[in-house]
PyMOL Python script that loads the backbone (N, CA, C, O; Angstrom):
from pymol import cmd

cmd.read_pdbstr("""\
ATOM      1  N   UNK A   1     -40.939-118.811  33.722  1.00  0.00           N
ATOM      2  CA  UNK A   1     -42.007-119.468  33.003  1.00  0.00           C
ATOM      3  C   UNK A   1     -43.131-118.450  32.781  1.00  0.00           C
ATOM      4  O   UNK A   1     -43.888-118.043  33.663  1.00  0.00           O
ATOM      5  N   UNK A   2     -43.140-118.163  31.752  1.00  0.00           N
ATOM      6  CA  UNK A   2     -44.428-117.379  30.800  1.00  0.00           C
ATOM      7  C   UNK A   2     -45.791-117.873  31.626  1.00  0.00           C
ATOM      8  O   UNK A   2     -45.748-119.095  31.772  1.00  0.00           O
ATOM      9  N   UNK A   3     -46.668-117.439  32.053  1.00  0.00           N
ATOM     10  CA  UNK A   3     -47.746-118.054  32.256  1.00  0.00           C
ATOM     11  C   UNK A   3     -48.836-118.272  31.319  1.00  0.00           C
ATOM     12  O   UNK A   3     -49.563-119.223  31.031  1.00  0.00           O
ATOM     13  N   UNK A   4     -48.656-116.668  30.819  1.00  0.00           N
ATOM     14  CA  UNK A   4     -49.826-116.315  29.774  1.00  0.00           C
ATOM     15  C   UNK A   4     -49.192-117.544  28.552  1.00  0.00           C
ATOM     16  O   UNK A   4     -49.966-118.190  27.846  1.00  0.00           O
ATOM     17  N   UNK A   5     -47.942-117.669  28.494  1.00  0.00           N
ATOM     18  CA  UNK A   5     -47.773-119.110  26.980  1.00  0.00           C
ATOM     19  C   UNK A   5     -48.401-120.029  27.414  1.00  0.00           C
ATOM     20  O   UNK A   5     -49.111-120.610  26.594  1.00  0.00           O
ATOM     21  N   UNK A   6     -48.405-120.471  28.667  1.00  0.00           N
ATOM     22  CA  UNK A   6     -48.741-121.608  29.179  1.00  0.00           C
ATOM     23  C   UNK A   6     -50.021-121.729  28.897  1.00  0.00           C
ATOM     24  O   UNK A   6     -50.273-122.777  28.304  1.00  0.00           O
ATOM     25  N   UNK A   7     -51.033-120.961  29.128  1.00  0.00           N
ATOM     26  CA  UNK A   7     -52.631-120.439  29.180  1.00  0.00           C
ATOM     27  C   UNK A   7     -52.834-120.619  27.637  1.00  0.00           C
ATOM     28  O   UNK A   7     -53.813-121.210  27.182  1.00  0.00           O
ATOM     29  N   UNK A   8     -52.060-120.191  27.029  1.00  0.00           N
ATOM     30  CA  UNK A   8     -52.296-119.958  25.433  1.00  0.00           C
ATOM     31  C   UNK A   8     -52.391-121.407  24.773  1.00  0.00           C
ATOM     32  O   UNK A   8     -53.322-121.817  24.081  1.00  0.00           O
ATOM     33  N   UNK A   9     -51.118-122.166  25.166  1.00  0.00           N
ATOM     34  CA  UNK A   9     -50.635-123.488  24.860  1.00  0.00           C
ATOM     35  C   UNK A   9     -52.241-123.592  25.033  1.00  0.00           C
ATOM     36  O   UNK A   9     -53.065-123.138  24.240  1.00  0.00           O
ATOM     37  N   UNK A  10     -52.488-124.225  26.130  1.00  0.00           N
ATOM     38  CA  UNK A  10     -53.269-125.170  27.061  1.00  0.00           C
ATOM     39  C   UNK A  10     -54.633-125.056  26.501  1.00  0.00           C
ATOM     40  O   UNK A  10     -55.419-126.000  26.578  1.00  0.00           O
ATOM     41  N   UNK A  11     -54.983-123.775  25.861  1.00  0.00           N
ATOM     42  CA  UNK A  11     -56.558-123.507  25.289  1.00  0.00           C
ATOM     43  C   UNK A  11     -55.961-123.865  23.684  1.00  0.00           C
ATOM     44  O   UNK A  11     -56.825-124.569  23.163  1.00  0.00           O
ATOM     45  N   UNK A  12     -55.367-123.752  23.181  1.00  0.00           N
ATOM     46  CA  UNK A  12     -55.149-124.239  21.785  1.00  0.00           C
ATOM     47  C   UNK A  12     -55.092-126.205  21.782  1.00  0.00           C
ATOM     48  O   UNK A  12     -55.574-127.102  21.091  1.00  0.00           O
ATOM     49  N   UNK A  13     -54.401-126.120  22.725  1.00  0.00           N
ATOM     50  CA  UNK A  13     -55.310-127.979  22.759  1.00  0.00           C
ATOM     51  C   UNK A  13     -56.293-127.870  23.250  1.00  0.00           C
ATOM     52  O   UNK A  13     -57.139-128.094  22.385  1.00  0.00           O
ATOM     53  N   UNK A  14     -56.767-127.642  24.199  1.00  0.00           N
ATOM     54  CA  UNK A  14     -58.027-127.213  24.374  1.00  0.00           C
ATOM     55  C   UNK A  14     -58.928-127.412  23.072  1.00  0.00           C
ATOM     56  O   UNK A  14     -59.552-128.402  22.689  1.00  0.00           O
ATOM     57  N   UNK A  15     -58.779-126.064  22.488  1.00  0.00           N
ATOM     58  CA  UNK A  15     -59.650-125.939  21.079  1.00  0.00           C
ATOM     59  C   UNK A  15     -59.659-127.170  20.090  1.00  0.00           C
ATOM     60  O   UNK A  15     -60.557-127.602  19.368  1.00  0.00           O
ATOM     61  N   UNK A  16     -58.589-127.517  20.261  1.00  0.00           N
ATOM     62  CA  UNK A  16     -58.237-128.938  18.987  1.00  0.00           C
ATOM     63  C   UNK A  16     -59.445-130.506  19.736  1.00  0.00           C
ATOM     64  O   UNK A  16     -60.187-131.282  19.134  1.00  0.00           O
ATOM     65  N   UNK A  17     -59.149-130.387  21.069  1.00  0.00           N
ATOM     66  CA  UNK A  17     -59.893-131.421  21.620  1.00  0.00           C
ATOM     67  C   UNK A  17     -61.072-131.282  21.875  1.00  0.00           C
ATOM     68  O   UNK A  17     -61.813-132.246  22.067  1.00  0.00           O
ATOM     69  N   UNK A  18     -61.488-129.950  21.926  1.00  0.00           N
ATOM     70  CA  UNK A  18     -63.459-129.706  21.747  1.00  0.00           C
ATOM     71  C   UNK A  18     -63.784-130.264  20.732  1.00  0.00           C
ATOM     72  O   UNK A  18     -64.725-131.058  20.768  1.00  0.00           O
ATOM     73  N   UNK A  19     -63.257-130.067  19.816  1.00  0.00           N
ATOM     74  CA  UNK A  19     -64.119-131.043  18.603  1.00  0.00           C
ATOM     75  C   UNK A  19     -64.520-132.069  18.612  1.00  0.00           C
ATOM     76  O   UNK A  19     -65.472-132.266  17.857  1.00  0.00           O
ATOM     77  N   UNK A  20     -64.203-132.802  19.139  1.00  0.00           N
ATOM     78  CA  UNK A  20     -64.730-134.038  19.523  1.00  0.00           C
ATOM     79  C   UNK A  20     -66.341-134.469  19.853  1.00  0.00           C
ATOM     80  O   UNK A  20     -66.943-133.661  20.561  1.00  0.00           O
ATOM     81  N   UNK A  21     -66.897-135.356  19.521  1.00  0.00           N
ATOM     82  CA  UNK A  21     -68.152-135.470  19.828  1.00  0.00           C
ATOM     83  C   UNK A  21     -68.592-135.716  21.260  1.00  0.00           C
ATOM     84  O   UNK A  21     -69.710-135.630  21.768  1.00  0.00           O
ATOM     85  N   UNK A  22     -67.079-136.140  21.921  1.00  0.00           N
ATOM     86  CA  UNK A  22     -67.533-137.175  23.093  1.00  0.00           C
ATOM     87  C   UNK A  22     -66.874-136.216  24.307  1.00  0.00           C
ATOM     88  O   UNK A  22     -65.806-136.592  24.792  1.00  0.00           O
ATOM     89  N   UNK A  23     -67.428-135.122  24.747  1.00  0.00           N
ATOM     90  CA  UNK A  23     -66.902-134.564  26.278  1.00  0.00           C
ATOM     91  C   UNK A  23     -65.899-135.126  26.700  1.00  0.00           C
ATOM     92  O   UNK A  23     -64.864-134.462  26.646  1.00  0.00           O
ATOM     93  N   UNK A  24     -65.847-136.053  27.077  1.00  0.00           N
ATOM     94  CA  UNK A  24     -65.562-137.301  28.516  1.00  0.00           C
ATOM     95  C   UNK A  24     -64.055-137.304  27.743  1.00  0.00           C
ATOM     96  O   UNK A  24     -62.968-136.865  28.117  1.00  0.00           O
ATOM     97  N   UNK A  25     -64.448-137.956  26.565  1.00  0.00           N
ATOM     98  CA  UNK A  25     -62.964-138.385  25.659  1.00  0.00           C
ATOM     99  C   UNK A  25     -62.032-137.148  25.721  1.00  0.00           C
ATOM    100  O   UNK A  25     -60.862-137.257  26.087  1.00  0.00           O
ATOM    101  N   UNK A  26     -62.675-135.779  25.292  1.00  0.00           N
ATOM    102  CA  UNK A  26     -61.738-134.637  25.027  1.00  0.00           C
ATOM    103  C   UNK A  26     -61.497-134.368  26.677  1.00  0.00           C
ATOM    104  O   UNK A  26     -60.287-134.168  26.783  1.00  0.00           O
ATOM    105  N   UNK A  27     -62.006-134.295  27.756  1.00  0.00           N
ATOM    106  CA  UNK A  27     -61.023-134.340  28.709  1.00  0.00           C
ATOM    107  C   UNK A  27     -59.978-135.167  28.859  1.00  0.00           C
ATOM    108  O   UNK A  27     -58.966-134.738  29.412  1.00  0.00           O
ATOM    109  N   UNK A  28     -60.029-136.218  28.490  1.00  0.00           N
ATOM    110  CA  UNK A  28     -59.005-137.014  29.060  1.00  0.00           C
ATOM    111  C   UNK A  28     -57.961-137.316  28.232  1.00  0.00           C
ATOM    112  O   UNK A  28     -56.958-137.989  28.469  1.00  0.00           O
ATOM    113  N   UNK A  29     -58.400-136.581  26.936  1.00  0.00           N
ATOM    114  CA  UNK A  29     -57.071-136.210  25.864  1.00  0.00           C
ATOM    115  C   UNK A  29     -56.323-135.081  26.216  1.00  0.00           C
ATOM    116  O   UNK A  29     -55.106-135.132  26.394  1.00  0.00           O
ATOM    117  N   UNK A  30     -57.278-133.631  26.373  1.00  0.00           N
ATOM    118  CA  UNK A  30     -56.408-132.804  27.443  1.00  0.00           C
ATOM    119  C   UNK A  30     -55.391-133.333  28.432  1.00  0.00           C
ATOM    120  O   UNK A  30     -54.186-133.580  28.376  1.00  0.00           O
ATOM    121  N   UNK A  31     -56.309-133.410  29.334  1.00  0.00           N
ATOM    122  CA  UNK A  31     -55.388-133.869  30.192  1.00  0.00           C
ATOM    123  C   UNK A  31     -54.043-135.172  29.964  1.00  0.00           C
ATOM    124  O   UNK A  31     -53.192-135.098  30.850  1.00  0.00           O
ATOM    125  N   UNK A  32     -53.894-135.848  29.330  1.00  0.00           N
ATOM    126  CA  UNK A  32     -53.394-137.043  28.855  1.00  0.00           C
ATOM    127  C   UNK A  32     -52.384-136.148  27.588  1.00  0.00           C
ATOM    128  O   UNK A  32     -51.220-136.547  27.611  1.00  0.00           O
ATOM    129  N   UNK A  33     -52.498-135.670  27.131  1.00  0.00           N
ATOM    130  CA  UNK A  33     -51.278-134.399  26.349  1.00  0.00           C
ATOM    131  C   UNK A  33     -50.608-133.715  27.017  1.00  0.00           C
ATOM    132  O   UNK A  33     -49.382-133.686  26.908  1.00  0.00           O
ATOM    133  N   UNK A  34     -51.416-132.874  28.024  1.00  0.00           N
ATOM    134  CA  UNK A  34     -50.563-132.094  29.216  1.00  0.00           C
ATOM    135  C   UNK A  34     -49.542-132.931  30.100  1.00  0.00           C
ATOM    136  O   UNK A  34     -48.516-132.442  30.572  1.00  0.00           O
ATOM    137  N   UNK A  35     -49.866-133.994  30.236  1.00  0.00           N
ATOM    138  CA  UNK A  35     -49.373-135.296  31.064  1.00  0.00           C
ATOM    139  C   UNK A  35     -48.378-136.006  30.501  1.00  0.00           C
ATOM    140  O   UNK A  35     -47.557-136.575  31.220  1.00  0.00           O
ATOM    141  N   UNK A  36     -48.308-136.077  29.031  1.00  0.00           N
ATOM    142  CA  UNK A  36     -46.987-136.831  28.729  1.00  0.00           C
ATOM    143  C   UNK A  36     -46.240-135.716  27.708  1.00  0.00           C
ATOM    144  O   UNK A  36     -45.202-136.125  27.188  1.00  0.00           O
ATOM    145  N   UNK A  37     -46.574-134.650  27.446  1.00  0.00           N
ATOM    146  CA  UNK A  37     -45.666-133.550  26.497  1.00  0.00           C
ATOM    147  C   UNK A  37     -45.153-132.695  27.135  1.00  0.00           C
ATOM    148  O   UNK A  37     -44.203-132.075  26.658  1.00  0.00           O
ATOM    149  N   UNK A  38     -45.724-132.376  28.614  1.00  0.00           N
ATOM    150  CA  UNK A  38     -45.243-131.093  28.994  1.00  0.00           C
ATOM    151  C   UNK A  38     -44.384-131.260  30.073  1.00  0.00           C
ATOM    152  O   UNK A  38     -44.758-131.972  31.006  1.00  0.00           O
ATOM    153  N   UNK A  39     -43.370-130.762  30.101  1.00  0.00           N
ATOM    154  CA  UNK A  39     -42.322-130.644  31.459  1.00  0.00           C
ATOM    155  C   UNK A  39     -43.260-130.473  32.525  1.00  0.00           C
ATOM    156  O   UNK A  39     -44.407-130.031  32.472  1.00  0.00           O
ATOM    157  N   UNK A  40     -42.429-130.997  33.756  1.00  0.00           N
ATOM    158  CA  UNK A  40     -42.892-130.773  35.132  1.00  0.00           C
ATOM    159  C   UNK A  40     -43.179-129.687  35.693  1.00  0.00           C
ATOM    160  O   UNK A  40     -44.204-129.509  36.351  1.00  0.00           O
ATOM    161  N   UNK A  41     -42.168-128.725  35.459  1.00  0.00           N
ATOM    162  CA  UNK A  41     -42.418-127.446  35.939  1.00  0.00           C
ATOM    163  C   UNK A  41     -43.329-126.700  35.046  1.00  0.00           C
ATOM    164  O   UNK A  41     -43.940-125.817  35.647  1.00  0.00           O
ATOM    165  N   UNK A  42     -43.621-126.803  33.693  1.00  0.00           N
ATOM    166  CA  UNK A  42     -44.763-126.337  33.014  1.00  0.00           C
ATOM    167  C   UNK A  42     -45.965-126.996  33.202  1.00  0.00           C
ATOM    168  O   UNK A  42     -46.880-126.746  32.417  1.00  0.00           O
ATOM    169  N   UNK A  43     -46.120-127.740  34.039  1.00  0.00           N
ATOM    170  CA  UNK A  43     -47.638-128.192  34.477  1.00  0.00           C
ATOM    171  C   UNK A  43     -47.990-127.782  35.841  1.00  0.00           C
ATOM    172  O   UNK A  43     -49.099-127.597  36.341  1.00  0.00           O
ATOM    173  N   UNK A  44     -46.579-127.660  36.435  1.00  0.00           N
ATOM    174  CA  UNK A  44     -46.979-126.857  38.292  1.00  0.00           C
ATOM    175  C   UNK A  44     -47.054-125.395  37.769  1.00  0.00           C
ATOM    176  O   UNK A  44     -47.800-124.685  38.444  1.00  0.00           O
ATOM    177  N   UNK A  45     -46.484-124.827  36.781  1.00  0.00           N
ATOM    178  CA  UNK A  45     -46.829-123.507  36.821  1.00  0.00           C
ATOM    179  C   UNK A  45     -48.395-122.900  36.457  1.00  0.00           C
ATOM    180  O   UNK A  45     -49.083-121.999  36.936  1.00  0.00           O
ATOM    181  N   UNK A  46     -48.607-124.058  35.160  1.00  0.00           N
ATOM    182  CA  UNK A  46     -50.094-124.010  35.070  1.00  0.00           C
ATOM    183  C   UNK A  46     -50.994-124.583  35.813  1.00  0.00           C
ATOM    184  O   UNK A  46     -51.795-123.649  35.842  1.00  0.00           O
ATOM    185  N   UNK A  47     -51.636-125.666  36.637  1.00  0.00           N
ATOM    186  CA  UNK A  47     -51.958-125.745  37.627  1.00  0.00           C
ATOM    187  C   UNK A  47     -52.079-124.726  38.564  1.00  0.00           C
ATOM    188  O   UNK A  47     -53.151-124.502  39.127  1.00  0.00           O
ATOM    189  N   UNK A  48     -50.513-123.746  38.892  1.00  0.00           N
ATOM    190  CA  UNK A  48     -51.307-122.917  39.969  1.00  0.00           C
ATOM    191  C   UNK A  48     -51.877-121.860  39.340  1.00  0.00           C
ATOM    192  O   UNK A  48     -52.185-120.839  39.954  1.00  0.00           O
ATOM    193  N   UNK A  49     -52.050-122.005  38.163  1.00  0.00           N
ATOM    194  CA  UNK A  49     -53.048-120.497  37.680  1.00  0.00           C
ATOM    195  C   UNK A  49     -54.774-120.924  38.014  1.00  0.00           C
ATOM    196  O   UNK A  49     -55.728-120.147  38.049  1.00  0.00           O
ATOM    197  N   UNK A  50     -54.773-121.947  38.164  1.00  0.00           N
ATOM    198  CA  UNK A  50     -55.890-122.799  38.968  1.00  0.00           C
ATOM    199  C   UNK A  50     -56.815-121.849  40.483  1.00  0.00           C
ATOM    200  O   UNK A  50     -57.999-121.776  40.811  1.00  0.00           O
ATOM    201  N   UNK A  51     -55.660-121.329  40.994  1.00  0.00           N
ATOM    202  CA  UNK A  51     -55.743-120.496  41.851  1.00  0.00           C
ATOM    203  C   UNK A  51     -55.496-118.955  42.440  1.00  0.00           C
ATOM    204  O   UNK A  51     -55.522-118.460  43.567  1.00  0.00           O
ATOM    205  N   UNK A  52     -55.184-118.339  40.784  1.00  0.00           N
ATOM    206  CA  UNK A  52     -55.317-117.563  40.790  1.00  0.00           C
ATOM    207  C   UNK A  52     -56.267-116.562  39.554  1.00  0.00           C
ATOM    208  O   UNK A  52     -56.678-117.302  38.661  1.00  0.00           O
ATOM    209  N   UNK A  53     -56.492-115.740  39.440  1.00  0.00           N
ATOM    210  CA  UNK A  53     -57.162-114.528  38.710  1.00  0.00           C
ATOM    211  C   UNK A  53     -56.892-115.615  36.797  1.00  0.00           C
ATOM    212  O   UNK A  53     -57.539-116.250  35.964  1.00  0.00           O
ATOM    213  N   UNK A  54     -55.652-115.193  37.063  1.00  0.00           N
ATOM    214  CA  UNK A  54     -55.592-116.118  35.548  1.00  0.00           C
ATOM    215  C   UNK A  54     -56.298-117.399  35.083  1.00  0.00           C
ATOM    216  O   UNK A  54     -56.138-117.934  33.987  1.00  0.00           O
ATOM    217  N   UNK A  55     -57.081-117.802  36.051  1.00  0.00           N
ATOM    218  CA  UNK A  55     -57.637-118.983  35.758  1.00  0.00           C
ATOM    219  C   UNK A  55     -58.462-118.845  34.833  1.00  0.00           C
ATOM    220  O   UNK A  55     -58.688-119.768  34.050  1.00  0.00           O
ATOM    221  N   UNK A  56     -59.145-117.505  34.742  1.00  0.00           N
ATOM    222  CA  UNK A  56     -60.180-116.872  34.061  1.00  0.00           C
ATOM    223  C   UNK A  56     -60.058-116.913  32.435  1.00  0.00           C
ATOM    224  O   UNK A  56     -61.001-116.816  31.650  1.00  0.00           O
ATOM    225  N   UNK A  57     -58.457-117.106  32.059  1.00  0.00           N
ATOM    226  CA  UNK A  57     -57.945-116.616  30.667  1.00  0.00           C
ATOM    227  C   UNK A  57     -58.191-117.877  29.824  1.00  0.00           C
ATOM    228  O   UNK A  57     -58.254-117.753  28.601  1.00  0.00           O
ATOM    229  N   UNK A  58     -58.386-119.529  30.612  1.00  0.00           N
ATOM    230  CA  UNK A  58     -58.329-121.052  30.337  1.00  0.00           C
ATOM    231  C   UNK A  58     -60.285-120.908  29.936  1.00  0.00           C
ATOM    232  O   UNK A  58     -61.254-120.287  30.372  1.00  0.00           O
ATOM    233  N   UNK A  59     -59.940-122.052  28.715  1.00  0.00           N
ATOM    234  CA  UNK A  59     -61.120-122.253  28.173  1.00  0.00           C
ATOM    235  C   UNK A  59     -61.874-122.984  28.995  1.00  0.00           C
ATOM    236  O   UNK A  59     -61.255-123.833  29.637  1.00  0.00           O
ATOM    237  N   UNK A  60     -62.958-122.914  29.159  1.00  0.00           N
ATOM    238  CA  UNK A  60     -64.030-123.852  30.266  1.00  0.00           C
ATOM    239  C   UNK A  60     -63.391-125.132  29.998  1.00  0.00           C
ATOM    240  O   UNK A  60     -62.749-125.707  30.877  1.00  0.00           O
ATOM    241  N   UNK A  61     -63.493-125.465  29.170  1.00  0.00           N
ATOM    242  CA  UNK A  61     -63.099-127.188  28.883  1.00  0.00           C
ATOM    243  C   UNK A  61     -61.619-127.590  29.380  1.00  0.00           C
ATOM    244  O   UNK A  61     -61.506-128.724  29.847  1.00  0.00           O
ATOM    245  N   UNK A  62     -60.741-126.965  29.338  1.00  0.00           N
ATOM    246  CA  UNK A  62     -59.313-126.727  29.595  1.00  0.00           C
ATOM    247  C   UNK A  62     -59.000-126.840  31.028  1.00  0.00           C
ATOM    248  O   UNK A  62     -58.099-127.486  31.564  1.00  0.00           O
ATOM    249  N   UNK A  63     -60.216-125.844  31.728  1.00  0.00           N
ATOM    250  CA  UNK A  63     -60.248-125.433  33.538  1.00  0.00           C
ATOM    251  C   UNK A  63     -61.311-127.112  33.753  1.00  0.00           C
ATOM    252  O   UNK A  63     -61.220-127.464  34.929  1.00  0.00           O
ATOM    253  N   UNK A  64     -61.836-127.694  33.262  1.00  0.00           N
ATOM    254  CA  UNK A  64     -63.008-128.599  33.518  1.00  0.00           C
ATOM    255  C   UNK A  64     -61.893-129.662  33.893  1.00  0.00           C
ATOM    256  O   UNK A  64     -61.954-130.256  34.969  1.00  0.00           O
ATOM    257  N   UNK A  65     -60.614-129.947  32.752  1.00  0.00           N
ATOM    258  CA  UNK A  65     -59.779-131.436  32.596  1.00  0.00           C
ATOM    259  C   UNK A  65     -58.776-131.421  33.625  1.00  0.00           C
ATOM    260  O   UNK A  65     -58.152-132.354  34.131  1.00  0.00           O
ATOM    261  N   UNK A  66     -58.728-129.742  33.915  1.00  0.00           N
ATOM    262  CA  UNK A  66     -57.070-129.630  34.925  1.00  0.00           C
ATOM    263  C   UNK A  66     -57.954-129.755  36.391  1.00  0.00           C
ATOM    264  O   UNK A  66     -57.748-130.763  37.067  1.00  0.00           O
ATOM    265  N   UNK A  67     -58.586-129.100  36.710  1.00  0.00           N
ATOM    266  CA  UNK A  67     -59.579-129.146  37.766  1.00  0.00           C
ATOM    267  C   UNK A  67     -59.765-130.755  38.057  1.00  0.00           C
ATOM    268  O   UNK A  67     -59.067-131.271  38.929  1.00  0.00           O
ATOM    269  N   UNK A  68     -60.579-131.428  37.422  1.00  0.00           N
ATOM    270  CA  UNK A  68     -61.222-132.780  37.527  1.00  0.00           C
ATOM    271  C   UNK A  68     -59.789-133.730  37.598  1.00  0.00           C
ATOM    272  O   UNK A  68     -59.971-134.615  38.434  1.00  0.00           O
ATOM    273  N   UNK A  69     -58.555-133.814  37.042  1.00  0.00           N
ATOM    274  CA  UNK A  69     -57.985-134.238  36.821  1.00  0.00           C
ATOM    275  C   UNK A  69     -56.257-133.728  37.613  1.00  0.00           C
ATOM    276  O   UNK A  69     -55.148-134.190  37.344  1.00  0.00           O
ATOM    277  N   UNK A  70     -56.504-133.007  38.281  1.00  0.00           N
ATOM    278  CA  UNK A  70     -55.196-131.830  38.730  1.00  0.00           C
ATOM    279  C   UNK A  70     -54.275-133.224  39.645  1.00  0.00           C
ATOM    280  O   UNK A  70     -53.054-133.200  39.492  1.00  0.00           O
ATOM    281  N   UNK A  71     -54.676-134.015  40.266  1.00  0.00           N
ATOM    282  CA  UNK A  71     -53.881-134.664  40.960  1.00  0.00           C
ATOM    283  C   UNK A  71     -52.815-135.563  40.269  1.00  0.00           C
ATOM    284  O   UNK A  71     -51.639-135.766  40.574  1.00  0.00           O
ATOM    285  N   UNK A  72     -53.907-136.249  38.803  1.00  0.00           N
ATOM    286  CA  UNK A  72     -52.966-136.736  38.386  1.00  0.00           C
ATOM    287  C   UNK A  72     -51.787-136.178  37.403  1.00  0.00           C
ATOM    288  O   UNK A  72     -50.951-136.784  36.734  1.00  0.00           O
ATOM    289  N   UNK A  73     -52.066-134.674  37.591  1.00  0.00           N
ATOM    290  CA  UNK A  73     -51.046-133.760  36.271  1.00  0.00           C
ATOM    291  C   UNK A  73     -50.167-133.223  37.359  1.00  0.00           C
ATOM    292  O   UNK A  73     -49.316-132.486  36.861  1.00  0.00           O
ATOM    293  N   UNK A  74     -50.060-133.317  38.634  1.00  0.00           N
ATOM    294  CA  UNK A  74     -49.436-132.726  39.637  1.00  0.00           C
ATOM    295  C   UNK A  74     -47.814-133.558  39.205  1.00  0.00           C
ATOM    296  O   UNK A  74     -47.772-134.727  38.823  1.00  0.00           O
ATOM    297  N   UNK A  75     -46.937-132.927  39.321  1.00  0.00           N
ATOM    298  CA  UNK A  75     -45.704-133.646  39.434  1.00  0.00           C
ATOM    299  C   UNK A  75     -45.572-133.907  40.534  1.00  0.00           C
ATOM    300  O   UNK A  75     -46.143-133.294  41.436  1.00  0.00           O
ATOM    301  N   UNK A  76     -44.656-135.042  40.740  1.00  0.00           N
ATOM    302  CA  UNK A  76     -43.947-135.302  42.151  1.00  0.00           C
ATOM    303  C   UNK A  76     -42.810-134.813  42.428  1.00  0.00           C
ATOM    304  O   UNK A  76     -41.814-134.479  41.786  1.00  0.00           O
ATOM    305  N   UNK A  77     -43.212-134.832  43.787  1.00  0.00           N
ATOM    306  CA  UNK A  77     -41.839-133.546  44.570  1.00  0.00           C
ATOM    307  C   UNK A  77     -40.487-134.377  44.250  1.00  0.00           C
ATOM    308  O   UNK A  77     -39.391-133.922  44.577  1.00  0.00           O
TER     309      UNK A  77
END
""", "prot")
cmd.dss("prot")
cmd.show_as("cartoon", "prot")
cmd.util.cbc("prot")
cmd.orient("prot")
């Protein structure tokens, strides 16, 4: 699993969901896209960039929805 695609993906919705007038809403569209489009293992791989150096490469808004929201994008074991 690519990380840097993953990072790329994730800020290009990102970018599409800043537009929005309403903060609150574009997190929970982030997150709520990542949550029903993306495979399991492409959300644990991104997630743990959460904790590492790469976290840096995710748009503020992107790190704001996975952060605030990481438990419920977590897959189950």
């Amino acid at each position: 699993m690519n990380v840097d695609n993953l990072v790329t993906m994730a800020n290009q919705i990102g970018g599409f969901f800043e537009s929005q007038p309403d903060r609150a809403a574009s997190l929970d569209a982030i997150s709520d896209h990542i949550r029903k489009f993306w495979a399991p293992r492409m959300r644990r791989a991104l997630l743990e960039t959460l904790d590492t150096d790469a976290a840096e490469q995710l748009s503020p808004i992107v790190r704001t929805a996975l952060e605030r929201d990481r438990a419920m994008l977590t897959p189950a074991s």
